[in-house]
C-alpha positions as CSV (number, residue, x, y, z in Angstrom):
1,X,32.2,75.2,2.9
2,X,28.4,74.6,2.0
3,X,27.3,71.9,2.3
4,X,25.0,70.0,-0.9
5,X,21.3,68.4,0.5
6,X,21.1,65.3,0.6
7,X,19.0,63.4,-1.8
8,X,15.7,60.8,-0.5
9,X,16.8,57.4,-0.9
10,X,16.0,55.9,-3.9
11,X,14.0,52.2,-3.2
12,X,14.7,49.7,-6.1
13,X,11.3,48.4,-7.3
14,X,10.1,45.1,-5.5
15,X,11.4,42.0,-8.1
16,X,10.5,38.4,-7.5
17,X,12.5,35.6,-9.0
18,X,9.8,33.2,-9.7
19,X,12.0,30.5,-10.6
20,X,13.8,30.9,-7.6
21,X,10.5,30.8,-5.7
22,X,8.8,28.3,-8.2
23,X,11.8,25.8,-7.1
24,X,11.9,26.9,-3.2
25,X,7.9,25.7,-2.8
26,X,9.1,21.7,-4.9
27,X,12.2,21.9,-2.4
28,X,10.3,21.8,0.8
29,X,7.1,19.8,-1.0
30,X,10.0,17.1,-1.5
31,X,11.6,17.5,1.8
32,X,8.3,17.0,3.3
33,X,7.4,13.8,1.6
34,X,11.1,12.8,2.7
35,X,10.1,13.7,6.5
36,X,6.8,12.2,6.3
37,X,8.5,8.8,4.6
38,X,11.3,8.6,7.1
39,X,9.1,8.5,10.1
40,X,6.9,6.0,9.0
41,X,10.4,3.6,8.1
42,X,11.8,4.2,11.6
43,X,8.1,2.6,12.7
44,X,9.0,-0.6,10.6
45,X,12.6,-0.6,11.3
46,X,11.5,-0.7,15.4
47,X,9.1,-3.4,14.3
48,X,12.6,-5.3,12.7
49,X,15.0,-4.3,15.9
50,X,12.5,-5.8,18.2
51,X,11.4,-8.8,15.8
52,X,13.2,-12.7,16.4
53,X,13.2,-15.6,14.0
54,X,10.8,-18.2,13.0
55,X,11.4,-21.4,11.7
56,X,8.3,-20.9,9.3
57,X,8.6,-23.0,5.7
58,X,8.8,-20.0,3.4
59,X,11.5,-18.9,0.8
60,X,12.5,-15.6,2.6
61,X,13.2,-15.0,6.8
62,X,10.8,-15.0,8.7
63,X,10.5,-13.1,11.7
64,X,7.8,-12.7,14.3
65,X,7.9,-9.1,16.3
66,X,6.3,-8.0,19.3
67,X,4.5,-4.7,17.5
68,X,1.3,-4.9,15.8
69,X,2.2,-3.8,12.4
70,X,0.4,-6.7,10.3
71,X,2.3,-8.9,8.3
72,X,4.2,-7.8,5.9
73,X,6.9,-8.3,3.4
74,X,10.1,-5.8,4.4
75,X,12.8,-4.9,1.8
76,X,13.8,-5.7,-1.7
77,X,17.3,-6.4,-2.0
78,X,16.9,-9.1,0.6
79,X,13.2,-9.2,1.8
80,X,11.8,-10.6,5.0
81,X,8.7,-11.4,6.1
82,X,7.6,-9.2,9.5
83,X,4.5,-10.6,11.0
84,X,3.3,-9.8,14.7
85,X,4.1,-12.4,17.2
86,X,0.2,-13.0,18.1
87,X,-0.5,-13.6,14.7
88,X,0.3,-17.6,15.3
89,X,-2.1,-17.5,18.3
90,X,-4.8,-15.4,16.5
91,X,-4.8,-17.3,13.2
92,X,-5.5,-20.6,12.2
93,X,-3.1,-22.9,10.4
94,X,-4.8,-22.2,7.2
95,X,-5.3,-18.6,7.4
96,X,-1.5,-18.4,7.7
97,X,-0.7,-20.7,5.2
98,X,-2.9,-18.4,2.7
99,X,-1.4,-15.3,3.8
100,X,2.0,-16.7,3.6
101,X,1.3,-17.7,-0.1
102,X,0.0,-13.9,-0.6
103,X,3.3,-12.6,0.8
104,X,5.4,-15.0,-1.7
105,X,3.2,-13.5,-4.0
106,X,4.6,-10.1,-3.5
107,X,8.2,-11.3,-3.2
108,X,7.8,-13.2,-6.7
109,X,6.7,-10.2,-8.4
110,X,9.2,-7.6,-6.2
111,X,6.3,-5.5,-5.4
112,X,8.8,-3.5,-3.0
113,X,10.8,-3.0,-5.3
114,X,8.0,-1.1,-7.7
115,X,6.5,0.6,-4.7
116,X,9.6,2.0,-4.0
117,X,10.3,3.3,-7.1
118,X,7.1,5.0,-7.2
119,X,7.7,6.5,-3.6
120,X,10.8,8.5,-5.7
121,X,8.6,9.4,-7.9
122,X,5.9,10.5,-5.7
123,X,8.6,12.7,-3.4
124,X,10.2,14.3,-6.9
125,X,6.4,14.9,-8.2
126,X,4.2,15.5,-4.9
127,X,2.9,18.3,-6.7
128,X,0.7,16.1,-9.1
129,X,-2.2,14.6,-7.7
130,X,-2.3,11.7,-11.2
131,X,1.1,10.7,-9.8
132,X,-0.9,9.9,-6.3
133,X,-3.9,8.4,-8.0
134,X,-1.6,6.3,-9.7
135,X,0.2,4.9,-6.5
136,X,-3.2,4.2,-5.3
137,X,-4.2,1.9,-8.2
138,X,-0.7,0.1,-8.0
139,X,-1.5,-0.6,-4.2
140,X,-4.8,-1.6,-5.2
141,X,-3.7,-4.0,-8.5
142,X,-0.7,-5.5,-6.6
143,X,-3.2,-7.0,-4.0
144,X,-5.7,-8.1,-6.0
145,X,-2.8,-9.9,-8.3
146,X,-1.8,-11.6,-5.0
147,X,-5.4,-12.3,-3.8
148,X,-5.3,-14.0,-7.1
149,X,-2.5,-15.7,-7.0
150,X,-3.4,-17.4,-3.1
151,X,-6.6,-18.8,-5.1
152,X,-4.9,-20.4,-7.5
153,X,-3.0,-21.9,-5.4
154,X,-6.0,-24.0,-3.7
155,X,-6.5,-22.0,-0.4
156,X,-9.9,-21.8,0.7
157,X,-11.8,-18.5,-0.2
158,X,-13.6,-17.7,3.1
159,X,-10.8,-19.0,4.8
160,X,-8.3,-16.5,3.6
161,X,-11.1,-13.8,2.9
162,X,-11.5,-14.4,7.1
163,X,-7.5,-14.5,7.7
164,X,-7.6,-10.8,6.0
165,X,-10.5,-9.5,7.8
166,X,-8.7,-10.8,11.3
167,X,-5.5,-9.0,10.3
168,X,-7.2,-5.6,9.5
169,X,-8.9,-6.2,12.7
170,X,-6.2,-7.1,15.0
171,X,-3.0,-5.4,13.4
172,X,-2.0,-1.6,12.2
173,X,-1.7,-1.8,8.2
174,X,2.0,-1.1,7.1
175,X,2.8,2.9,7.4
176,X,5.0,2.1,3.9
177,X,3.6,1.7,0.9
178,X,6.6,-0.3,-0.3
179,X,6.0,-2.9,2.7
180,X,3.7,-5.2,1.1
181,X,1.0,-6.2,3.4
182,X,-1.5,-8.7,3.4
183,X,-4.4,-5.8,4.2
184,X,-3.4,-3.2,1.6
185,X,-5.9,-1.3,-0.6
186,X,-9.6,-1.4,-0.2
187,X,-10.2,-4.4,2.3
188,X,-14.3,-4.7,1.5
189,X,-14.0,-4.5,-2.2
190,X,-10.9,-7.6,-2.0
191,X,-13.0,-9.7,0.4
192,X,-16.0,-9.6,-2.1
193,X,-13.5,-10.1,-4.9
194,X,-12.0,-13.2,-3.1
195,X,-15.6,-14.6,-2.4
196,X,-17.1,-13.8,-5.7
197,X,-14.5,-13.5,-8.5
């Protein structure tokens, strides 16, 4: 029996499914952000592990930890205040006073609660850089509403202008951006809003 040739394969022309890939790149751009956002919350959860109580007259826990995050305000459901266990040593009376009226400030308005609602929105849309200009400006706006607020409330300008500087100089700002800390946004341009404004 003869037998027939055998034809050259045929190859199927190359077809890429750009939704397919379009939605593959915003999957691992999300996941990323994810990754990137849950290592910087197991840093503030060790900070909470290690932290103990203080009897501190303020209207949410206080707890002082042996990390030098700076002091902060942690969670929204039920927030407490994280501050670094040398802070009491480093600070005066005052200074402490002030930035304890800051982080009431935060906890009044439930700045946590905002910044983590953008931090959703920032991990669905990583892609557009308005939506990380825009997280920027609510950082920078929710501190200078609370650097407002501790002046109205009679604290001392340089004083707490001074308490600031000695946190940013001392502590590690917050990894989170929905742990309010006294030392977010642009330190230089607060301190000469605080002196001047």
């Amino acid at each position: 029996m003869p037998q027939l040739p055998i034809a050259p394969p045929v190859h199927a022309p190359l077809h890429l499914d750009l939704p397919a890939i379009l939605v593959a790149l915003w999957a691992l751009g999300f996941g990323a952000v994810l990754i990137r956002w849950a290592i910087r919350l197991g840093r503030v959860l060790k900070a909470l592990q290690a932290a103990r109580p203080v009897d501190w007259p303020a209207p949410m826990p206080v707890l002082a930890s042996p990390t030098l995050l700076e002091p902060g305000l942690v969670g929204f459901l039920r927030p407490v205040l994280v501050a670094p266990e040398s802070l009491f040593e480093r600070l005066t009376r005052s200074q402490i006073d002030a930035i304890l009226t800051h982080e009431i400030s935060h906890l009044r308005r439930r700045d946590n609660l905002t910044a983590a609602i953008h931090m959703l929105v920032e991990a669905l849309f990583w892609f557009h850089p308005l939506v990380w200009w825009i997280g920027g400006r609510l950082i920078a706006e929710r501190e200078n509403a609370c650097d407002e607020a501790v002046i109205r409330a009679g604290h001392d300008r340089a004083v707490y202008a001074r308490g600031l500087v000695e946190s940013v100089r001392l502590y590690r700002q917050s990894p989170l951006s929905c742990v309010a800390g006294a030392s977010g946004a642009d330190l230089k341009s607060r301190v000469e809003a605080i002196m001047t404004a």
